[in-house]
C-alpha positions as MATLAB code, in Angstrom:
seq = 'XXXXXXXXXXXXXXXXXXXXXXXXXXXXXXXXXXXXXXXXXXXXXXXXXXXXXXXXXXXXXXXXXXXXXXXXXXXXXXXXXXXXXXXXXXXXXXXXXXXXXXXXXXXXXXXXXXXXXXXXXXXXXXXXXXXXXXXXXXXXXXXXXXXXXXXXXXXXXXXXXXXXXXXXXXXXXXXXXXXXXXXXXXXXXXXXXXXXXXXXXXXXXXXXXXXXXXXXXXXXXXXXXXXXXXXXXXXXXXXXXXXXXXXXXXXXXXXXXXXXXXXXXXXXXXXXXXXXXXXXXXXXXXXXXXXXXXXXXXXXXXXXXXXXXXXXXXXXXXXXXXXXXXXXXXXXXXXXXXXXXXXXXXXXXXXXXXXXXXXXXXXXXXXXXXX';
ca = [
      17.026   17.752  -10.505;
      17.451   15.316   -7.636;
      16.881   11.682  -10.179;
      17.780   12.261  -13.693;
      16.559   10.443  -16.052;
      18.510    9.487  -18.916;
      18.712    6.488  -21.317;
      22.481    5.749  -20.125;
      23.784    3.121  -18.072;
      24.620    3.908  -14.998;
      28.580    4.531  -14.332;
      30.578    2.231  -12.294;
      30.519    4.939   -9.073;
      27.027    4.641   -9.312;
      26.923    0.942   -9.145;
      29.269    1.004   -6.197;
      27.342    3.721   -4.116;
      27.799    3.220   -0.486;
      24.833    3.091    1.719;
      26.164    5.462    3.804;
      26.189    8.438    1.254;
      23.799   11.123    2.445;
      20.666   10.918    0.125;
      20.248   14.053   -2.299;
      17.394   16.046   -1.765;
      14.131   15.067   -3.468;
      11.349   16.711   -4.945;
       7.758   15.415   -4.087;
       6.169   13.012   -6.680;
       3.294   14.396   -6.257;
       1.345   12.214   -9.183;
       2.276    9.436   -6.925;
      -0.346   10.911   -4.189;
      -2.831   11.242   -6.746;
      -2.474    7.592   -7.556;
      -2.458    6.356   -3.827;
      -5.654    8.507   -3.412;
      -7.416    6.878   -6.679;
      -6.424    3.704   -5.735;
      -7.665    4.370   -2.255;
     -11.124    5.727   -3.331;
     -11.045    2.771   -5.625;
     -11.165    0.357   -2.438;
     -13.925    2.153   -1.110;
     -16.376    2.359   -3.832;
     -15.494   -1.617   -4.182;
     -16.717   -2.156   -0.380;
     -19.414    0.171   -0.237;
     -20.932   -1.095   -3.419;
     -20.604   -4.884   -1.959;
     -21.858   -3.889    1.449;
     -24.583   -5.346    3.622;
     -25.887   -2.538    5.134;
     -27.916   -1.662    1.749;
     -29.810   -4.204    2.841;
     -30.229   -6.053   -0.654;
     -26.994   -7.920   -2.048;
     -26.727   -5.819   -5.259;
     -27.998   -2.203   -4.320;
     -26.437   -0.618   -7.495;
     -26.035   -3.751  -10.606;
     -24.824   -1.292  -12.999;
     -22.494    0.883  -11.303;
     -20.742   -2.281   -9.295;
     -19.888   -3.682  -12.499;
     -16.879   -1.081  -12.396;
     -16.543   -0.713   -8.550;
     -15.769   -4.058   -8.501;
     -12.092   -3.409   -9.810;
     -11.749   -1.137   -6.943;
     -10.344   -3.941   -5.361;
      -7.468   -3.961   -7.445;
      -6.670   -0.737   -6.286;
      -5.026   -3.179   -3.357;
      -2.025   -3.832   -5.734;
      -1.347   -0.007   -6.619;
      -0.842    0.668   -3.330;
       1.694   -1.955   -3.632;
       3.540   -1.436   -6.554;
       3.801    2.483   -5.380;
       4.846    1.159   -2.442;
       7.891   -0.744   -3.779;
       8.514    2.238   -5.529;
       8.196    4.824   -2.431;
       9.995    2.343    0.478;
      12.927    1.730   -1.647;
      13.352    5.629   -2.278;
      12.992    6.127    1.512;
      15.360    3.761    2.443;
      17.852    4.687   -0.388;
      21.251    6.064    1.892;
      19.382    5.704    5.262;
      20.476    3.124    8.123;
      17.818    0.714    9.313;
      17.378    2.313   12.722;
      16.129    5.389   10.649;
      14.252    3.693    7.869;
      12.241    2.184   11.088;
      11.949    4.990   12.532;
      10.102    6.984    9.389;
       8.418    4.194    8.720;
       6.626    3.578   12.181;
       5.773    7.541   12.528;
       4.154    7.122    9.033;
       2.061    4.225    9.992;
       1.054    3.804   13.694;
      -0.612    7.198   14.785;
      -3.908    6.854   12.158;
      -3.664    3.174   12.805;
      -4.130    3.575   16.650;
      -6.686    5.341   16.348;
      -8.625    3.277   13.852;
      -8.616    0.485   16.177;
      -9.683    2.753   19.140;
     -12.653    4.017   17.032;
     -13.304    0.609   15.921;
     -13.037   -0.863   19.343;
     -14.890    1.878   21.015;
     -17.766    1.534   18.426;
     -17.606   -2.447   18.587;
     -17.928   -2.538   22.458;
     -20.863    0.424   21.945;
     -22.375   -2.650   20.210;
     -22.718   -0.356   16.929;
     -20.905   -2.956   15.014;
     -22.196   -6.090   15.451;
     -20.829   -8.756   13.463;
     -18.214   -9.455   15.957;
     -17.548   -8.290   19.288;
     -13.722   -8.559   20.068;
     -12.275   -9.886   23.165;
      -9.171   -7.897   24.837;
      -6.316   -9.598   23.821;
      -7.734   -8.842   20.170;
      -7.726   -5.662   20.685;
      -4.286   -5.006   22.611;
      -2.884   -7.601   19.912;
      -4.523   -5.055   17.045;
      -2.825   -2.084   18.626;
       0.698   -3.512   17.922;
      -0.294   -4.230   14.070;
       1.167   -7.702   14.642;
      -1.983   -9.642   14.947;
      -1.429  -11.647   11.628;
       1.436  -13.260   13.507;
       0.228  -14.064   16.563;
      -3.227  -15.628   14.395;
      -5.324  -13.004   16.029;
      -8.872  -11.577   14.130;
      -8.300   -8.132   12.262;
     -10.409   -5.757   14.033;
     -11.188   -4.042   10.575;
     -11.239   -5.782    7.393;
      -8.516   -3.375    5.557;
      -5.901   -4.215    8.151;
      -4.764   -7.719    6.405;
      -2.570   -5.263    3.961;
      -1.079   -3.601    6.635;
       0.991   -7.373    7.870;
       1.700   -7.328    4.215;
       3.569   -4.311    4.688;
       5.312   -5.058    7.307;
       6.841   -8.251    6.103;
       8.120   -5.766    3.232;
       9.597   -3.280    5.226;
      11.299   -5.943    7.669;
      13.037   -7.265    4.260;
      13.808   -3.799    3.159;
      15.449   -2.647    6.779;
      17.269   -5.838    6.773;
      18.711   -4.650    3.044;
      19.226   -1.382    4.070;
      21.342   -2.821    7.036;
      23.727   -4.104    4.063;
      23.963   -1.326    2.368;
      21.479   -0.307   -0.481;
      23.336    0.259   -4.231;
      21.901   -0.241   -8.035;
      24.127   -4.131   -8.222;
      22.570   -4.908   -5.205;
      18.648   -3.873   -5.437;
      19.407   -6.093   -8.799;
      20.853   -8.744   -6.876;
      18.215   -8.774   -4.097;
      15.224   -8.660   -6.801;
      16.536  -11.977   -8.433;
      16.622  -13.188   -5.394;
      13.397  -12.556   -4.136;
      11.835  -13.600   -8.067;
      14.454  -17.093   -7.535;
      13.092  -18.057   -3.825;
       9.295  -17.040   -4.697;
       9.545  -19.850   -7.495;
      11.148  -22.075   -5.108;
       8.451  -21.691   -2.442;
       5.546  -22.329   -4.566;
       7.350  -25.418   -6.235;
       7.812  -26.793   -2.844;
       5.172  -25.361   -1.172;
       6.888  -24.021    1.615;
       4.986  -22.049    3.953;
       7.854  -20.445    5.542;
       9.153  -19.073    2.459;
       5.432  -17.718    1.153;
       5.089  -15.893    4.411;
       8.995  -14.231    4.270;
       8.736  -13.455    0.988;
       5.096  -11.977    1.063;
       3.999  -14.114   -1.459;
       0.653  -12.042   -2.564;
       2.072   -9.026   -3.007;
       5.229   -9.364   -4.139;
       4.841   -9.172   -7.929;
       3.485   -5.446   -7.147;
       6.465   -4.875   -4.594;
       9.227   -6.032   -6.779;
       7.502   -4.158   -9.790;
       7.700   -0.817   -8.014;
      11.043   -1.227   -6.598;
      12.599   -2.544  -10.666;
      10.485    0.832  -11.585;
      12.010    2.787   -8.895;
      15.446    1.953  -10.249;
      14.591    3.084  -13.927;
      13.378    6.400  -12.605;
      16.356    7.594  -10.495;
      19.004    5.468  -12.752;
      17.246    5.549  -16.551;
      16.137    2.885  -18.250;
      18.243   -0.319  -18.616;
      17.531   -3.851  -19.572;
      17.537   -5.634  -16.107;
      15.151   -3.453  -14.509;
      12.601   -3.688  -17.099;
      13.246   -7.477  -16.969;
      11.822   -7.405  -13.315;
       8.970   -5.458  -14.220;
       7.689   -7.998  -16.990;
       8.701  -10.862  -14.569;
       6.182   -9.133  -11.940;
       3.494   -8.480  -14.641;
       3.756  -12.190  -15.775;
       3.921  -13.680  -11.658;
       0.983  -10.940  -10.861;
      -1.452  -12.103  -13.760;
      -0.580  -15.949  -12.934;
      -1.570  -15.508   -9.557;
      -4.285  -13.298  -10.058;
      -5.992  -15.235  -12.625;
      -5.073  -18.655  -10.326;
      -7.411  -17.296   -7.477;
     -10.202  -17.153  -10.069;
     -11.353  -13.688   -9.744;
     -14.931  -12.613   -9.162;
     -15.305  -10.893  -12.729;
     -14.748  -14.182  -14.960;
     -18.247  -15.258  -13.336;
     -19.831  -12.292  -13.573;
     -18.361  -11.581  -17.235;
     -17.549  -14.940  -18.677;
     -14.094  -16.911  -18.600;
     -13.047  -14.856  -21.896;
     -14.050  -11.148  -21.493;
     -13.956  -11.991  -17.686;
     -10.446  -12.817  -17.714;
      -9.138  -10.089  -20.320;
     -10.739   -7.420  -18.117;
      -8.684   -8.652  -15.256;
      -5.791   -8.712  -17.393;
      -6.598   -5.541  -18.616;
      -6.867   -3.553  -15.100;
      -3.631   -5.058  -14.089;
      -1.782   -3.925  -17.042;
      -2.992   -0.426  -16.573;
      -1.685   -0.265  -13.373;
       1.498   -1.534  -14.298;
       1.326    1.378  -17.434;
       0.683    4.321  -15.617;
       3.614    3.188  -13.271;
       5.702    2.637  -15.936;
       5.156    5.982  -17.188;
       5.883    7.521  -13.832;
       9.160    5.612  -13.622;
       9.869    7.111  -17.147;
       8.833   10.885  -16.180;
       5.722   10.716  -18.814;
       3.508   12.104  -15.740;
       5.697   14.808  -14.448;
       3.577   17.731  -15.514;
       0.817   16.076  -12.891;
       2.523   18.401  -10.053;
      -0.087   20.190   -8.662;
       0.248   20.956   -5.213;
      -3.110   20.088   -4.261;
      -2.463   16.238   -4.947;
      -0.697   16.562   -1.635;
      -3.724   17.068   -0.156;
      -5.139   14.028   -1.513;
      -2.075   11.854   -0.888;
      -2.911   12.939    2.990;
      -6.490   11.537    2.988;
      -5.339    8.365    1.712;
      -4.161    6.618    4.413;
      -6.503    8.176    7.050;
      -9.308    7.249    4.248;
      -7.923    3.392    3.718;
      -8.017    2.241    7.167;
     -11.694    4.692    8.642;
     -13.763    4.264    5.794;
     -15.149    0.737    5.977;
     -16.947    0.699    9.327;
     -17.770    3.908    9.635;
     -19.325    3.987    6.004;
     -21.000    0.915    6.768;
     -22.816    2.447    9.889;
     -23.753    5.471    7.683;
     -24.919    4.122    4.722;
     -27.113    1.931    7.528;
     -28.699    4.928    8.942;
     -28.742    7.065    6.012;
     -30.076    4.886    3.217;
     -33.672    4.301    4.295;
     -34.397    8.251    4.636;
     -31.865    9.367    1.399;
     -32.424    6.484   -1.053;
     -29.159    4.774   -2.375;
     -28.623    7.264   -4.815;
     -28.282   10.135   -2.711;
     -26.641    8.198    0.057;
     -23.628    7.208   -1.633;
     -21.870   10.036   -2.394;
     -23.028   11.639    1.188;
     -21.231    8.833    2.716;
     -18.238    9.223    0.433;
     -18.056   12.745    1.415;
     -18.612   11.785    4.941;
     -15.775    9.483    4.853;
     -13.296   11.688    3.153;
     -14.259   14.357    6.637;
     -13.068   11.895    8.711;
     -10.011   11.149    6.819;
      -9.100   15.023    6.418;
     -10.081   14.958   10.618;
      -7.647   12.307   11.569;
      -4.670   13.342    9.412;
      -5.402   17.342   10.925;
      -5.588   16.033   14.390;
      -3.966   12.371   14.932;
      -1.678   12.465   12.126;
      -0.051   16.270   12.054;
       0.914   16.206   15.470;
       1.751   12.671   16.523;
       3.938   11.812   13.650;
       6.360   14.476   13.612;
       6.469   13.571   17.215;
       6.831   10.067   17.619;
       9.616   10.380   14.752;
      11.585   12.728   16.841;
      11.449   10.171   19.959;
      12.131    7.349   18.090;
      15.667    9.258   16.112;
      16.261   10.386   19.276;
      16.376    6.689   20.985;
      18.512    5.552   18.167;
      20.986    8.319   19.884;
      20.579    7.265   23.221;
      23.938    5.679   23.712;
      25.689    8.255   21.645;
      27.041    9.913   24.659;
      28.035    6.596   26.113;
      30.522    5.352   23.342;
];
């Protein structure tokens, strides 16, 4: 078993694990990739219900009255991504943490925005035409910082992960151990409150200020799952349910209009709670028996799916819906989408990862020879 869990403390060699310990050997969370892909599938039933290209603003009244939480699927993929990034970083150096991290995410992503160019400069996309420098500053994934458009409308999480994994890699250059993720999560809970007393810009963009209830969740979650259960991890976890429904139910979400300020709000509340539960009961081992292999497959599609699916649907469900009818449309275009997914990760993703990781390890040797 490569993360026991157990209900005592963890010993003092624990505590005081050095960084550069070689990680043990980990088995797949495989109920993880189902989440990511329900989450995922979530976002897209939220933008294809709310899409234009029905041509009427409300194509399906009952059925978006449940897509529209799809958008909350936004903040799983955050809180499993706390959980997940500090796992991957856990005994790794920052060169190599980069380096998995940028063969995980920049293949698909390249060529979403070549699609997405291609068919914007085809003038099959038309509500905006971008310029070159938006779409060489797209390729890099750093367009948030240099104030440049997102070429697709999905990309604004991507910046958010980023900033995480900058913060992370700059941990990881410390030295990751149980005192210290505790350490850095009070610090990151401390300076969040400090930024939005203040208002300090700075400190809102550093500290990833949207997402960082879901991040810190996953991470305090991440620490009861390979350590067991303890007092100070949980502590995070309600500290990041209480900052995530604050904020949430600050930006006055679309459902207290639709539903009313009372039911409106407690089905917000409600959603958000439920995805801090099921984590919870990952972090606790509740969901082990959900291990079949075929959620692999699914946790494949996901990112492929996330970052193809909104354009691409949209011109479908365009062309499709006057000859189909709605009804019949919708899950044609689902299907159609989750093709395209399975096509980039068998084609883009499969080859160019494994790749591009190799290059990359092999660049953090470079001077090896030279020392």
């Amino acid at each position: 078993m490569p993360f026991v869990l157990t209900s005592v403390p963890p010993s003092p060699e624990a505590l005081a694990e050095p960084a550069a310990v070689e990680p043990p050997v980990r088995s797949r969370l495989r109920v993880l990739d189902l989440l990511r892909f329900v989450a995922a599938l979530g976002v897209v039933l939220f933008h294809f219900g709310e899409t234009r290209a029905w041509g009427t603003p409300n194509a399906f009244p009952a059925l978006s009255a449940v897509t529209m939480f799809g958008v909350y699927g936004v903040r799983l993929f955050f809180m499993i991504s706390g959980f997940v990034i500090l796992m991957s970083a856990w005994g790794r150096s920052t060169g190599e943490f980069a380096a998995s991290r940028i063969a995980r995410l920049y293949p698909a992503y390249w060529a979403s925005v070549i699609v997405l160019g291609v068919l914007a400069l085809a003038g099959l996309i038309t509500d905006h035409r971008p310029t070159l420098s938006e779409l060489l500053a797209n390729l890099t994934m750093l367009q948030h910082g240099l104030r440049v458009r997102d070429l697709e409308v999905v990309y604004w999480t991507l910046w958010q992960e980023l900033v995480f994994y900058v913060l992370v890699g700059c941990f990881a250059a410390i030295g990751i151990t149980y005192r210290r993720c505790l350490g850095f999560l009070a610090g990151w809970v401390f300076l969040l409150l400090v930024a939005e007393r203040l208002d300090v810009s700075f400190l809102k963009v550093v500290l990833v200020q949207f997402s960082a209830p879901y991040f810190i969740a996953g991470m305090a979650l991440f620490l009861i799952y390979r350590f067991g259960g303890s007092l100070l991890p949980w502590l995070f976890v309600a500290v990041a349910w209480v900052l995530a429904l604050v904020q949430l139910l600050g930006e006055h979400p679309a459902a207290l209009e639709r539903f009313g300020e009372a039911t409106g709000s407690a089905l917000v509340v409600g959603v958000i709670s439920l995805i801090f539960l099921v984590m919870c009961l990952v972090a606790v081992g509740r969901l082990d028996g959900l291990d079949w292999r075929w959620f692999t497959v699914l946790g494949a599609l996901t990112y492929p799916l996330y970052l193809f699916h909104h354009h691409i649907g949209f011109l479908l469900i365009q062309w499709l819906h006057p000859v189909l009818g709605n009804r019949v449309t919708l899950p044609v275009v689902v299907l159609a989408v989750l093709g395209v997914a399975y096509l980039v990760y068998r084609l883009v993703e499969v080859p160019l990862g494994p790749r591009l990781k190799t290059a990359l390890a092999r660049s953090l040797r470079a001077d090896a020879g030279k020392a």
